[in-house]
Residue, then its C-alpha position, 0 to 999 in steps of 0.5 A: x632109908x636108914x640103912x641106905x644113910x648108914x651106907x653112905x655116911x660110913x664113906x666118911x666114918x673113921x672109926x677105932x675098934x674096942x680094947x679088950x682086958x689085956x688078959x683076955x683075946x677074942x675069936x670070931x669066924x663063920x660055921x658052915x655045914x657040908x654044902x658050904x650053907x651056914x648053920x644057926x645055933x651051933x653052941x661055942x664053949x671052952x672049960x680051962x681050968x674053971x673058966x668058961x666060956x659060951x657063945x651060939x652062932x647066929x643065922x649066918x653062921x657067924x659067931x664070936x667068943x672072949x677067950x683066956x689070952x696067953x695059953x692054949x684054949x680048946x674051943x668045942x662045937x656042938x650041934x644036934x644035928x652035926x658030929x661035937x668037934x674042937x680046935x685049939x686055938x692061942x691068942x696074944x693078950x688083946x688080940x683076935x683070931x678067926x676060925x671059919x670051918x665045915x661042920x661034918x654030919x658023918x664024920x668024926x672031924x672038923x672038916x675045912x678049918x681055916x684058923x688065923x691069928x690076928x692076921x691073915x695071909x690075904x690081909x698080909x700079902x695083899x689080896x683080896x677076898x670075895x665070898x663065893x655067895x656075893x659072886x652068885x648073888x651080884x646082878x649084871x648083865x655078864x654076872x660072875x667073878x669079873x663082874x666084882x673085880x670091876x667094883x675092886x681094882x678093875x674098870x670097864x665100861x662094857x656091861x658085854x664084856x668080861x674083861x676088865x683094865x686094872x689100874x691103866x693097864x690093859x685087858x691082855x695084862x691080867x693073870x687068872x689061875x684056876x686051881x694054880x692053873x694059867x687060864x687064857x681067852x680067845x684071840x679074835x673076839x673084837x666085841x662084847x656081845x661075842x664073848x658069851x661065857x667066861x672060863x670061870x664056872x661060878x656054881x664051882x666057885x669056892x674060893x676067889x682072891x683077887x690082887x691089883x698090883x704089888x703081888x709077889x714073885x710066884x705069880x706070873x709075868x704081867x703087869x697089872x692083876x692076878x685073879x686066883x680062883x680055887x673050885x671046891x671039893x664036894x663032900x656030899x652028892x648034890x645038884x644045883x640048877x639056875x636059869x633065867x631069860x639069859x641061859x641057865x646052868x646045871x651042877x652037880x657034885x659026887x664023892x666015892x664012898x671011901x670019899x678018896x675020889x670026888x669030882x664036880x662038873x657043870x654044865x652051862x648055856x648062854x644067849x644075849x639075845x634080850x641084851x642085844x635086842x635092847x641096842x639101838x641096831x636092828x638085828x637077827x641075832x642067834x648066839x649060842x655059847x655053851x660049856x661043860x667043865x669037870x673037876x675031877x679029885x683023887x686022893x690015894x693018900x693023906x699026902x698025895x692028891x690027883x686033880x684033873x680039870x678040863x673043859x670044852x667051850x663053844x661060842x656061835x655067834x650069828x648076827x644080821x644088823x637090818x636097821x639103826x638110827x641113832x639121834x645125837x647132837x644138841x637140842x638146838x641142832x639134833x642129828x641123826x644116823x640112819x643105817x640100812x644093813x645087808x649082809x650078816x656076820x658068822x663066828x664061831x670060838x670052839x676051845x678044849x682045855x685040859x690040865x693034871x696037878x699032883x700034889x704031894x706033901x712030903x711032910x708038915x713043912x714041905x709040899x711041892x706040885x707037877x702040873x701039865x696043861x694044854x688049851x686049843x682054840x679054833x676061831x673063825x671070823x666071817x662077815x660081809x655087812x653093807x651099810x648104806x647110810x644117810x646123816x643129816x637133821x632130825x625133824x623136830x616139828x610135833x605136828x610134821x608127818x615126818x617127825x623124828x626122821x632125817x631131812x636135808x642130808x649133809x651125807x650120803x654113802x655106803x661102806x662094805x666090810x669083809x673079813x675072811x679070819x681064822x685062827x688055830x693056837x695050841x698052848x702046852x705048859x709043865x710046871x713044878x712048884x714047891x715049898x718049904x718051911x724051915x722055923x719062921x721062913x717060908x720057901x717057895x719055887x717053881x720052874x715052867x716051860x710053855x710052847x706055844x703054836x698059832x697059826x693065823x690068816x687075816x683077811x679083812x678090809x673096809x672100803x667107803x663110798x661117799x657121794x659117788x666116789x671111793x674115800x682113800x686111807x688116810x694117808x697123810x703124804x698123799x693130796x686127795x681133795x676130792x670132790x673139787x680137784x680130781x685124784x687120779x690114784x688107784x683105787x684101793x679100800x680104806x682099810x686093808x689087813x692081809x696076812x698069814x702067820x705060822x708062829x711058835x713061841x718057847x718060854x722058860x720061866x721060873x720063880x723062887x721067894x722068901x717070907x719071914x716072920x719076926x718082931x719089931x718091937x711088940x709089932x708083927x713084921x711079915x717079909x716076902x722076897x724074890x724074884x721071877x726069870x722068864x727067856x722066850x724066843x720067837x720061831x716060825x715063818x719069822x724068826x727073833x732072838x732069844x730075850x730074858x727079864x728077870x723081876x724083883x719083887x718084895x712086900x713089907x707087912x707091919x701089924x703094931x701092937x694096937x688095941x685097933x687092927x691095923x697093918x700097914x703094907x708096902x709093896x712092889x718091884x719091877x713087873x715086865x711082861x714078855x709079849x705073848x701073841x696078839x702083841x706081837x702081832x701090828x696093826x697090820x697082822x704082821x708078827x713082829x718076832x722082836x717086839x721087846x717085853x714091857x716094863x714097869x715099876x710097881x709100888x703099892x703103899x697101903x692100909x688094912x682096917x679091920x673093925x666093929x660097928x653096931x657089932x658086925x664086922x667090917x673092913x677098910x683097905x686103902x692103896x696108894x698106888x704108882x707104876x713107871x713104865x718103859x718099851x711101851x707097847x702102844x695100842x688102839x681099843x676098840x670096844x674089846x679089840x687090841x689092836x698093838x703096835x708091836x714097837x715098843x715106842x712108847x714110855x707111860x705112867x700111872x698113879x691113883x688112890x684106891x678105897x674099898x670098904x666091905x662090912x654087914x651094913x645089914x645084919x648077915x649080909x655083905x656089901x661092898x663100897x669102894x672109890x678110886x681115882x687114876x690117872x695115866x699117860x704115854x709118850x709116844x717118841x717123844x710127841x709128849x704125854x697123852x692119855x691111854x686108851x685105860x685112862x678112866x679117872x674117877x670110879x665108884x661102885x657099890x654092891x649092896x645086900x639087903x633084905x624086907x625087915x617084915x619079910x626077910x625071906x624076900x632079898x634085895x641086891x644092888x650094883x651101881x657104878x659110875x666111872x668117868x668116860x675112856x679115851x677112844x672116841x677116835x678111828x682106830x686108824x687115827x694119829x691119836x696125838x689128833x684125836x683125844x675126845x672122850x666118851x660120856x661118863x658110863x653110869x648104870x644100877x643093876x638090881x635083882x630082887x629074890x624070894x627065897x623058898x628054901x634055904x639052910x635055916x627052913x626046917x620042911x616035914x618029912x614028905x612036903x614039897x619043899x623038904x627036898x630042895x636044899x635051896x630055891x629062890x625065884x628072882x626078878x632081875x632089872x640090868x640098867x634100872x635107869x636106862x642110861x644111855x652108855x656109849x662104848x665107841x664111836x661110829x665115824x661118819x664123814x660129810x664130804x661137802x664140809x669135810x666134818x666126821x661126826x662121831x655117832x655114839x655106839x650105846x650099850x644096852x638099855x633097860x632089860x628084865x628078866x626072871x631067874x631061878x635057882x634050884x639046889x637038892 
């Protein structure tokens, strides 16, 4: 209980770090063995000139040591169990750098040192980093890097989906690299409970940095997030296993003995049957999605490194709804929604990714890169559902035979929906990239040329019988007021999308930027410069013209000279983001060739905090964030499905306060808390400012670790968030200048509980059952602790006698358990 107080009183606390003598500095940092496990009692000392110094590393690995200021110290490492290693190191009087490294049991050197000053190039440039073990550890029903990036910049309401809205923009605005590599989704997946696995392997995570706008130039031309994503590169052979009631995964990881190759590769399955047996819908649901993915390495030289990553995905996904009721309404006035289904629905997403990058590095200060890649997807879509539907008043009386059923029914019909979907798109990509460092200047660049070629049909309608007769599209020019006056009009469905597309899209784009290090004063001032240039031009059965944006981009870094270690950033410039296929794609499949690019003008005010409290490191970044944008290109959002209309009729802005504090709140743990508050809105042709389909207001989330002081072996995890309900609760054929309800506020606790059997710090006999595994742990996991009822959109039923639709609420999944086991020898 005491814990959970720190916790939340910390939301408040504004703390100020400790001065050191002004001839002394301090180092810090995190010692890990080959597996990336940390080691306890590493010794820490350095001997200059008389002076010494001593530290031990406790049992997460982390240490940290006072140091003579101004001149070259030598830092040794020693432990019985690993090779003695040393670095240099010289730290500014007061100061504090950070060296993390990989201590080496066969070799002659530290591997994997990471060393930093007083300041780091995440904390300069803005980015966030998020430790491949919270990653593993975070309980949620789509665990994984996603699942965090909701708890930083990004928001959801879909515990079904890996996708995720940064700062009012939209799922199709984020940028994900994968060892400098683009990465892309499917096209047609329309729901959450589709999506099955994301690209990222999370057992081949070693490094994950995250940004929510204000990046620089090198990275792509989007408009709200880069996810950058590095694998790491195994140093021993092992293999780790996990599965659960959810699937599972294995992983395993080789090195040569010349160790000049190496390669990891996973294999992964997935079934969301337990979550989506828990929704209110009756259903025979038999999904599979599974994946293997590789990293091979090869590095001939100390200069030259080869990398190959490739992966094959394929989602089945199968399901026949049977039966649902759904109760809403008041408790003076209950409603229900009584559906019986025929029909079922089949896809399937098959896709084969394949990418090379060679990395030279020509001298200490000049390095550059040729990567090649090639995604192909395959998607189908098929479904003909019937839903036969009765809505009317619940039964109330205890004591009825029929309570809980509907009685006196305001509405009666049906709908049928059909759809013949296929999809084919190959994506192929050549890139250079480079850098040089001439003195406190830093150059990078980078050319790209990327052709694209989709090959779509789209068939699909809906058509709605109510009471006996055909309900029209909702076209306003037309009088139909039927059941009193007759309408004598064709039949036609409701809703009716019918088109084929063979499309090719060229693009050529390239960046080039310029940091620099200097001194204002005593204070540390960091500059980034530059500016990316992409022309595309749309082929195929239609043809556009050729289009170019070219986006400026700076960042301004001050470190002052404090005892307390504080930066303070400014960043931003224009972010357009050239239409890629779903957006130019309308509302009624046709490709629209000269749908403009969006732009935006980003500008991003923060603040970096780093401190101590209760002698345990801790940070606190605030972002004060503001984006103006132009050639809008408007959408609808229906659970995951984009739905553009492709005309760039739009003008809209976004604005907001983010705060994320990550600290040890429990010794040798990690925890996160952050709070955010947005706002945006568009302008359609001038109608006035609505709210966005992203316009989710107010969002807290936390993660928090913990473990029983009598029994540590035993750990507890927690993810909680609340967010403030979305637009959408309208059709998705609606004007929505008529329809701004909002969904309920989503509120859920995922909570994973984990007795650990092994682990770094076990120390087994020789010849006992557990001296074999590196780490074992059995855990209970629980998604939706409290059983809220989180609604993701809205069925529209109409009553044709009061001409009323009722928007029912479509929930996600309720509470769900299940068990999960982790193996890695």
């Amino acid at each position: 209980m005491k814990t959970i107080n720190k916790l939340f009183a910390l939301l408040f606390l504004v703390c100020s770090a400790n001065a050191f003598a002004q001839n002394k500095a301090l180092i810090y940092g995190v010692l890990l063995d080959e597996s990336r496990q940390p080691v306890e009692g590493v010794s820490i000392s350095f001997d200059d000139n008389g002076e010494k110094g001593h530290a031990v590393s406790d049992k997460t690995g982390a240490y940290k040591l006072e140091i003579p200021a101004g001149r070259e110290i030598i830092i040794s490492y020693n432990h019985v169990s690993f090779i003695p290693a040393s670095v240099p190191i010289t730290l500014p009087p007061g100061k504090k750098g950070e060296i993390n490294a990989i201590l080496e049991s066969s070799s002659k050197q530290l591997q994997g040192v990471t060393i930093t000053g007083e300041t780091s190039r995440q904390r300069i440039i803005g980015l966030t980093r998020i430790s491949p073990e919270v990653i593993r550890n975070i309980p949620g029903a789509n665990a994984g890097v996603e699942n965090i990036v909701k708890l930083l910049g990004g928001n959801s309401n879909n515990e079904m989906s890996t996708q995720y809205a940064v700062r009012g923009g939209s799922y199709d605005e984020n940028l994900v690299y994968v060892e400098d590599i683009e990465i892309y989704r499917p096209f047609l997946i329309r729901s959450g409970q589709q999506e099955g696995l994301s690209f990222t392997n999370t057992s081949m995570v070693e490094n994950v940095e995250f940004s929510a706008g204000g990046f620089q130039a090198k990275y792509g031309d989007k408009m709200s997030s880069v996810l950058d994503i590095s694998y790491r590169r195994p140093t021993r052979f092992g293999v780790q296993a996990e599965a659960s009631f959810l699937g599972g995964s294995v992983t395993a990881d080789a090195i040569s003995k010349n160790q000049k190759w190496s390669g990891i590769v996973g294999a992964r399955y997935r079934d969301n049957s337990l979550l989506v047996n828990s929704q209110q819908t009756e259903s025979n649901y038999k999904p599979t999605f599974t994946d293997v993915q590789a990293m091979v390495n090869f590095t001939p030289s100390s200069k030259w490194e080869l990398n190959f990553l490739g992966n094959i995905s394929q989602n089945k996904y199968n399901y026949e709804p049977l039966y649902r009721q759904t109760n809403f309404g008041t408790v003076d006035e209950p409603v229900a929604l009584v559906i019986y289904y025929d029909g079922k629905e089949k896809d399937q997403y098959t896709t084969y990714f394949g990418a090379l990058k060679s990395t030279y590095t020509v001298s200490e200060n000049f390095q550059f890169k040729v990567i090649g890649s090639i995604y192909h997807t395959m998607e189908q879509e098929y479904f003909d559902i019937l839903a036969q539907y009765n809505l009317g008043e619940v039964d109330t009386n205890i004591g009825s035979d029929t309570f809980g059923q509907v009685k006196n029914a305001r509405g009666v019909g049906s709908q049928l929906n059909h759809a013949r979907n296929n999809l084919d798109a190959l994506i192929a990509n050549a890139e250079i990239k480079g850098y040089h460092v001439i003195n406190n200047n830093r150059l990078e660049w980078g050319v790209k040329y990327t052709h694209e070629d989709i090959r779509d049909r789209l068939l699909e309608w809906e058509v709605i019988d109510s009471a006996g007769f055909s309900i029209r599209p909702p076209v306003a020019d037309i009088k139909n007021d039927q059941p009193y006056e007759p309408f004598t009009g064709p039949l036609v469905p409701y809703q009716d999308v019918r088109a084929t597309n063979f499309t090719q899209i060229n693009r050529f784009s390239g960046f080039a930027q310029w940091s620099h290090r200097t001194k204002v004063g005593q204070a540390d001032l960091f500059i980034n410069a530059g500016a990316r240039a992409q022309y595309w031009k749309v082929g195929g059965n239609v043809e556009g013209k050729g289009q170019t944006t070219i986006s400026p981009r700076a960042q301004l870094t001050l470190k002052p000279a404090w005892d307390m270690d504080m930066l303070f950033r400014l960043s931003g410039g224009f972010y357009n983001q050239p239409p890629f296929y779903r957006e130019l794609r309308d509302s009624l499949g046709q490709v629209r060739p000269d749908v403009k690019a969006q732009k935006s003008i980003h500008i991003v005010a923060g603040n970096d905090y780093s401190f101590r409290l209760w002698e345990r490191p801790f940070k606190l970044v605030s972002e004060l964030w503001y984006k103006k944008m132009d050639d809008v290109n408007t959408y609808t959002l229906e659970n995951v499905r984009m739905r553009y209309r492709a005309n760039n009729d739009a003008v809209a802005y976004a604005y907001g306060l983010d705060m994320r504090m990550n600290g040890e709140f429990v010794p040798g743990t990690e925890s996160w808390v952050s709070v955010g508050y947005m706002k945006t809105e568009e302008n359609l042709n001038d109608r006035g400012y609505i709210a966005r389909p992203t316009d989710q207001r107010l969002k807290f989330a936390i993660l928090f670790q913990d473990y029983v002081p009598n029994i540590p072996s035993l750990k507890v995890y927690l993810n909680m968030v609340y967010n403030t309900g979305l637009p959408g609760g309208s059709p998705s054929y609606a004007d929505p200048y008529l329809y701004q309800s909002r969904l309920n506020d989503y509120r859920r606790v995922d909570a994973g509980f984990a007795y650990v059997f092994v682990d770094s710090k076990s120390d087994y006999p020789k010849g006992h059952w557990l001296s074999v595994f590196r780490d074992l742990s059995l855990g209970l996991e629980i998604f939706n602790l409290f059983n809220n009822q989180n609604a993701i959109t809205n069925t529209w039923v109409r009553d044709v006698y009061t001409k009323n639709q009722y928007g029912v609420p479509n929930y996600l999944t309720s509470r769900v358990f299940s068990l999960k086991l982790n193996v890695s020898i």
